[in-house]
C-alpha positions in Angstrom: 0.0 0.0 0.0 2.7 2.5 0.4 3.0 3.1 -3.5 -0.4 4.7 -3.3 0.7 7.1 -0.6 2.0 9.9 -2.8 -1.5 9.6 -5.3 -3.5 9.7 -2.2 -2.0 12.9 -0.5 -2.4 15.0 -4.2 -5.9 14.2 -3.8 -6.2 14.8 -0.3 -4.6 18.4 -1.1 -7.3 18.8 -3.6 -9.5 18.8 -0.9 -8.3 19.7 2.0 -6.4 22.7 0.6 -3.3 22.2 1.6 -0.4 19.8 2.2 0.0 19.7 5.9 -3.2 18.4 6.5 -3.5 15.9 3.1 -0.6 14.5 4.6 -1.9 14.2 8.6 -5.2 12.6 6.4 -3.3 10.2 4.9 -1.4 9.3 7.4 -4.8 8.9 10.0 -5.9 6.8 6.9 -3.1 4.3 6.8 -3.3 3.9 10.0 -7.1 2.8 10.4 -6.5 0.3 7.2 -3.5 -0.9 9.0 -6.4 -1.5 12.0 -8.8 -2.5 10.0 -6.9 -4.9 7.8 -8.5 -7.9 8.5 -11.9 -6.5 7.7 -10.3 -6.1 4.2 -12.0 -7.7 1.2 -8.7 -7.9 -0.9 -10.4 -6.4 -3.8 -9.4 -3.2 -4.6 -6.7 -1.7 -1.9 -6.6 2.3 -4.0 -10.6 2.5 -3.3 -10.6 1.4 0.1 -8.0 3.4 1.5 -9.3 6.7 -1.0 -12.7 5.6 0.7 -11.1 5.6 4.6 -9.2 9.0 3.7 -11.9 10.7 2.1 -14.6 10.3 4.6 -11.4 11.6 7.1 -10.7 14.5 4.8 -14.8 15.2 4.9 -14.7 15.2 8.9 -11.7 17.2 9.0 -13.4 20.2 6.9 -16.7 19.7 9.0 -14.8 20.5 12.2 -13.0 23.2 10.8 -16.4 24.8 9.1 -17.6 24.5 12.9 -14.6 25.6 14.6 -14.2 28.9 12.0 -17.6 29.3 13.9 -16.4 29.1 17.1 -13.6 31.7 16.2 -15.2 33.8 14.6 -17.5 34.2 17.5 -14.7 34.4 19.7 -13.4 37.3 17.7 -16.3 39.2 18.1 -15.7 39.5 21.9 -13.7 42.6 22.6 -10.6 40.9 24.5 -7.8 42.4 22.9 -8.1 45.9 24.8 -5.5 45.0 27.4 -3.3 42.7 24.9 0.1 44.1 23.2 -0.5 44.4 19.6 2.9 42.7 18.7 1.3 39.5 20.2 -2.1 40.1 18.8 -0.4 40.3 15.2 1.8 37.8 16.0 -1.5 35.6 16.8 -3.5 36.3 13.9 -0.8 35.5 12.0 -1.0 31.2 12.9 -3.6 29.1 10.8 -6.4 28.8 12.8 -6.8 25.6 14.4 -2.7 26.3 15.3 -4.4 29.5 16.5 -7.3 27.3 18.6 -4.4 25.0 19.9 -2.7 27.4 21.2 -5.0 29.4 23.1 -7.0 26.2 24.4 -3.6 25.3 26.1 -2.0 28.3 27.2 -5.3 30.5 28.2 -7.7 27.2 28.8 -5.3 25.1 30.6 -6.3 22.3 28.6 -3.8 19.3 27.9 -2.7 18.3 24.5 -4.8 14.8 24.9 -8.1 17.0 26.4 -7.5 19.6 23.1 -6.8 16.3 20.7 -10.0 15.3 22.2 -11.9 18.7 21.9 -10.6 19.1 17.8 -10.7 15.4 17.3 -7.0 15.7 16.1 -4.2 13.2 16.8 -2.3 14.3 20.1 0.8 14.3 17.5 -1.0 16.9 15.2 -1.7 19.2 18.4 1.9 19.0 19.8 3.0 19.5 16.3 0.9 22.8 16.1 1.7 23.8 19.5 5.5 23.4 18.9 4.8 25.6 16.0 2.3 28.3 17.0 5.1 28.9 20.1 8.1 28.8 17.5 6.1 31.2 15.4 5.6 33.4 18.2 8.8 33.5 19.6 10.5 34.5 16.4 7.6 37.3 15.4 7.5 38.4 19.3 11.6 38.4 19.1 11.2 41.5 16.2 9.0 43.8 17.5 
């Protein structure tokens, strides 16, 4: 199955936008085949792992459609009186479920199982955003 991997993440890019998630997708994918293998028919391997990826790629954009929601909500609330612009820009500047990460562990106090949980993201894909969003921030806060 690993030949398909590269076919599978250019589709997943087609519809999840970019390449950073097609690539957490497929990899999510692979790993519930690998789970699931012995519920495989043996028929066609492409379809069933397209089919395990695509219906991961469609839950992926569902929570983001829902947590752009959430944020945008959020944004409405007049907050960012008392906050330093630097680290305001600086925070607008992450993607925004890097963003969501972020703020649910350093302002919420939630762990990066209890946000894994609360996205429905691999604990991997939230430390790998956190580790990110605070590189990002250290660098852009390092400027100003």
């Amino acid at each position: 199955m690993a030949p398909l991997y590269p076919g599978l993440v250019r589709r997943l890019v087609l519809v999840l936008g970019n390449r950073e998630d097609a690539e957490d997708v497929a990899q999510d994918a692979y790993e519930r085949a690998y789970r699931a293998w012995s519920k495989f028919d043996g028929r066609d391997p492409r379809a069933w792992l397209h089919t395990i990826a695509l219906r991961l790629a469609f839950n992926q954009l569902e929570r983001r459609r829902v947590l752009g929601r959430i944020i945008a909500r959020s944004a409405a609330v007049e907050w960012t009186d008392d906050i330093d612009p630097d680290l305001l820009s600086a925070l607008n500047s992450l993607e925004p479920r890097t963003r969501a990460c972020l703020l649910l562990n350093c302002l919420d106090g939630y762990s990066v199982k209890e946000i894994a949980a609360i996205l429905r993201e691999p604990p991997g894909t939230v430390s790998s955003r956190l580790s990110r969003a605070r590189a990002t921030l250290r660098v852009a806060l390092r400027k100003s």
